[in-house]
C-alpha positions as CSV (number, residue, x, y, z in Angstrom):
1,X,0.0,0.0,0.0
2,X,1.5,3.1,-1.1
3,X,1.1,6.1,1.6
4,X,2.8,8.9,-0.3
5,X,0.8,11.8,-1.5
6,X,1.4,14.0,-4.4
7,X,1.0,17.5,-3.8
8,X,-0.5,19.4,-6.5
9,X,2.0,21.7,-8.6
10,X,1.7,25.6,-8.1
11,X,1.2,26.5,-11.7
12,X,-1.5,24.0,-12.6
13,X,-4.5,25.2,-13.4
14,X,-7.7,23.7,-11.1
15,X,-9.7,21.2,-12.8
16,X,-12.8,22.4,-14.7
17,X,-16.3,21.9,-12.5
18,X,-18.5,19.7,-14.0
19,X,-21.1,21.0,-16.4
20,X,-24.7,21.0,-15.1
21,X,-26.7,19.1,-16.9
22,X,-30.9,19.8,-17.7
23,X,-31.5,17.1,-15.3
24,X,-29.8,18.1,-13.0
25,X,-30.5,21.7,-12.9
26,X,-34.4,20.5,-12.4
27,X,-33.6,18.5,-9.9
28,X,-31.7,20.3,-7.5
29,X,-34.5,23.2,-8.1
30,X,-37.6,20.7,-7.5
31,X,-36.4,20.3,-4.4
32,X,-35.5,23.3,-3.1
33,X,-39.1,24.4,-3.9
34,X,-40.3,21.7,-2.4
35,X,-38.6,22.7,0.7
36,X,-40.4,26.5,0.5
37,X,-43.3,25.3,0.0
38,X,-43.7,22.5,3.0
39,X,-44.8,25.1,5.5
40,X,-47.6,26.5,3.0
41,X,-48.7,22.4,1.9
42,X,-48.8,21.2,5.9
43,X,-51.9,22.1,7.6
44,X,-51.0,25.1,10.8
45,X,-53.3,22.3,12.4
46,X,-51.0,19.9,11.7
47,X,-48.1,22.1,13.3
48,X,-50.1,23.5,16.2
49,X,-49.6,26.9,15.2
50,X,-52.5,30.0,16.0
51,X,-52.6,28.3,19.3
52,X,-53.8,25.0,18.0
53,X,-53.0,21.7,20.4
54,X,-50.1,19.4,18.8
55,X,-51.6,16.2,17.1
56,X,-48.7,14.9,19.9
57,X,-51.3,16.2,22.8
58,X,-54.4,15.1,21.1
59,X,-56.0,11.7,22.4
60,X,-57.2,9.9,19.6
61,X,-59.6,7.0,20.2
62,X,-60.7,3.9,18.4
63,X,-62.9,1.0,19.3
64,X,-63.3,-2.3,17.6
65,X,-66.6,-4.3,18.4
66,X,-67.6,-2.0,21.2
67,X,-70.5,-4.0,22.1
68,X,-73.1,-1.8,24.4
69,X,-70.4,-1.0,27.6
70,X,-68.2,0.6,24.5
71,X,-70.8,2.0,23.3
72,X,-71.8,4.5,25.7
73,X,-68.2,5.1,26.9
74,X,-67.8,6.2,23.1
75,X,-71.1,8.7,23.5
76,X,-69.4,9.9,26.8
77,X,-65.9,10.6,25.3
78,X,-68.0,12.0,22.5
79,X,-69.6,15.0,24.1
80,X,-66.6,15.4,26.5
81,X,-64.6,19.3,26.1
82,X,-61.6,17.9,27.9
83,X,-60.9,15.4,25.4
């Protein structure tokens, strides 16, 4: 393994950058769009902005075959402000 390294020589000139290509160009500029316009595309719900609660802090609630006893604790979390 050879552990020497060449220092580059004072009078030649610095490679050329690559060309940007079409693709490329509409790449790089699709997704730096994309990045402006997240805040506008995400919901301020969503971000709990204009003193909205975080969907973190929201208490979501699901039932599967709730039967009657599901039911009305359903109805009751329903109708309830503090959930």
């Amino acid at each position: 393994m050879n552990t020497t390294h060449q220092r580059p020589r004072r009078n030649q000139p610095a490679p050329a950058a690559r060309p940007i290509t079409r693709r490329i160009f509409l790449e790089r500029g699709l997704a730096a769009a994309s990045l402006l316009a997240a805040p506008a595309l995400i919901p301020a719900s969503a971000r709990a902005a204009n003193g909205g609660v975080a969907p973190s802090n929201r208490v979501t609630v699901g039932l599967i075959g709730p039967g009657l006893m599901g039911s009305g604790h359903l109805k009751r979390l329903a109708y309830d402000k503090q959930f």
